[in-house]
C-alpha positions in Angstrom: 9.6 3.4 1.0 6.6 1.8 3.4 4.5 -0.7 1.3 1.8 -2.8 3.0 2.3 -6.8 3.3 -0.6 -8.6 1.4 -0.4 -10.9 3.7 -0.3 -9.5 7.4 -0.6 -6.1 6.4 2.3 -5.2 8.1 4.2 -2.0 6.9 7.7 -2.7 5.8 9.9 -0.1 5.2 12.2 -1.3 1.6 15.0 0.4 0.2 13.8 2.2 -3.7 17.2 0.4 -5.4 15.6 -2.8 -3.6 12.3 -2.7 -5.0 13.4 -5.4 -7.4 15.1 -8.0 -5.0 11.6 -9.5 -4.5 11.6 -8.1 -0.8 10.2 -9.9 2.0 7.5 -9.1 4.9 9.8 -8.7 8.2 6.8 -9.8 10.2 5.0 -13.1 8.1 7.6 -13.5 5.5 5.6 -13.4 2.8 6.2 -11.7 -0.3 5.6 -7.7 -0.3 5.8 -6.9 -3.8 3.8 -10.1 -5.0 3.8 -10.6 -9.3 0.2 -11.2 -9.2 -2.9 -8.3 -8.4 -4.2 -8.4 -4.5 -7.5 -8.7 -3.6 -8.7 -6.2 -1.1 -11.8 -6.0 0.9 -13.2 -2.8 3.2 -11.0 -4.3 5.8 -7.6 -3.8 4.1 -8.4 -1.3 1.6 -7.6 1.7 3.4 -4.5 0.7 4.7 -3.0 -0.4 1.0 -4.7 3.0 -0.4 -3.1 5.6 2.5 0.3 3.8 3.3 1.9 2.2 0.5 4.7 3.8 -1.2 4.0 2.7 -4.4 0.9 4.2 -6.7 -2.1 1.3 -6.3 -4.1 0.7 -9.6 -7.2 -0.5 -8.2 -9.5 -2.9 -10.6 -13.1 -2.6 -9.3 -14.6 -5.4 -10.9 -17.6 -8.4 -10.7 -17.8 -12.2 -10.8 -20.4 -11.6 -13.4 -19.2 -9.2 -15.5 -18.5 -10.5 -18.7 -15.9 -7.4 -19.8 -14.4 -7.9 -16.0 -13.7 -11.7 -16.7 -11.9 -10.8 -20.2 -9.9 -8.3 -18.6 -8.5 -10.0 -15.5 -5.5 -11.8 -17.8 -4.3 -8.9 -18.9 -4.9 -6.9 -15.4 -3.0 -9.9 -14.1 0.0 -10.1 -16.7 0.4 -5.8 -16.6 0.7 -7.2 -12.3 3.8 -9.2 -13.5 5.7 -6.2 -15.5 4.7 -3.2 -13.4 6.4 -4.8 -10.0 8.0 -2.3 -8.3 6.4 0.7 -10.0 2.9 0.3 -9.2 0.4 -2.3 -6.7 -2.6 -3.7 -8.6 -5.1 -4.4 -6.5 -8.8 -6.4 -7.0 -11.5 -5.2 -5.3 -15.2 -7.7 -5.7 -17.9 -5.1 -6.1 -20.2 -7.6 -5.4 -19.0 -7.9 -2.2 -17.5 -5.0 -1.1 -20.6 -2.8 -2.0 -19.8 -0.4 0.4 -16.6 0.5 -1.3 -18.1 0.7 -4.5 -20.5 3.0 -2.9 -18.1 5.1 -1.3 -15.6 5.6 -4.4 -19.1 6.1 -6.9 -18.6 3.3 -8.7 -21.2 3.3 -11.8 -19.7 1.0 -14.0 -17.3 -2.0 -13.9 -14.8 -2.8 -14.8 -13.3 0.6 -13.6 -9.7 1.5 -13.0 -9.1 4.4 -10.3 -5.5 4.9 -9.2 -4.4 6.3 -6.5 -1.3 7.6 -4.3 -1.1 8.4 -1.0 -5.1 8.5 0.1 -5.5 10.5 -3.6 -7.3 9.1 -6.6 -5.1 10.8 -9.3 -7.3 9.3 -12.0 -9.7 6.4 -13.3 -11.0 4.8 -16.3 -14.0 2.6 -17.0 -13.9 -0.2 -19.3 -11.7 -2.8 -19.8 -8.3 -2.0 -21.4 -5.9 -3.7 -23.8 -2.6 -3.7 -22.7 -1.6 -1.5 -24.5 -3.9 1.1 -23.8 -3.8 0.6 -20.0 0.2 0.4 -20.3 -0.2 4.0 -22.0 -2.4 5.2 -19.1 -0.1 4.5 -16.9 2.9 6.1 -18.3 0.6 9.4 -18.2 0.7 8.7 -14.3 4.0 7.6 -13.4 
């Protein structure tokens, strides 16, 4: 399976049954399958949404937004037990407008997730984790 390096953005190629062996990036070291979500901008977005492996749950979201600000705990903990099943990614709104643009974002926060280059679904709100542990089951 090919996942992405948050770091470098290399492309490392991990074993399925090693998904869980916390792998590391064969060009920066780093850690591929970090615990927490990864914060992408216009520059790496792409790259994370057409070659990872893995489904990416992407939280569009805004430093303002009260509902956004709430959500982000349980965004980041949901991070921590999906590992190895799904990437959650961050993307600012704010400052990626042309993203936002581009994927019609009308409200925030909103959930889109996607595999291989394909937006399979989204959501707008925030979630409890329940719900958004439920609406990823539909998916995976």
């Amino acid at each position: 399976m090919e996942l992405v390096c948050p770091d470098c953005g290399a492309i490392n190629r991990v074993p399925a049954e090693r998904l869980g062996d916390n792998p590391k990036c064969g060009k920066c070291g780093g850690a591929v399958l970090p615990a927490a979500p990864i914060a992408l901008t216009a520059a790496t977005f792409e790259r994370f949404i057409g070659r990872d492996g893995l489904p990416v749950l992407v939280d569009f979201w805004a430093p303002w937004c009260g509902p956004c600000k709430q959500f982000a705990p349980t965004f980041s903990q949901m991070a921590g037990q999906y590992g190895g099943q799904v990437r959650f990614v961050k993307v600012d709104t704010e400052a990626e407008q042309g993203l936002a643009a581009r994927y019609n974002i009308r409200s925030i926060p909103t959930l889109a997730l996607f595999k291989g280059s394909r937006e399979l679904d989204r959501v707008s709100g925030a979630l409890a984790g329940p719900q958004l542990a439920a609406w990823l089951r539909q998916h995976l």
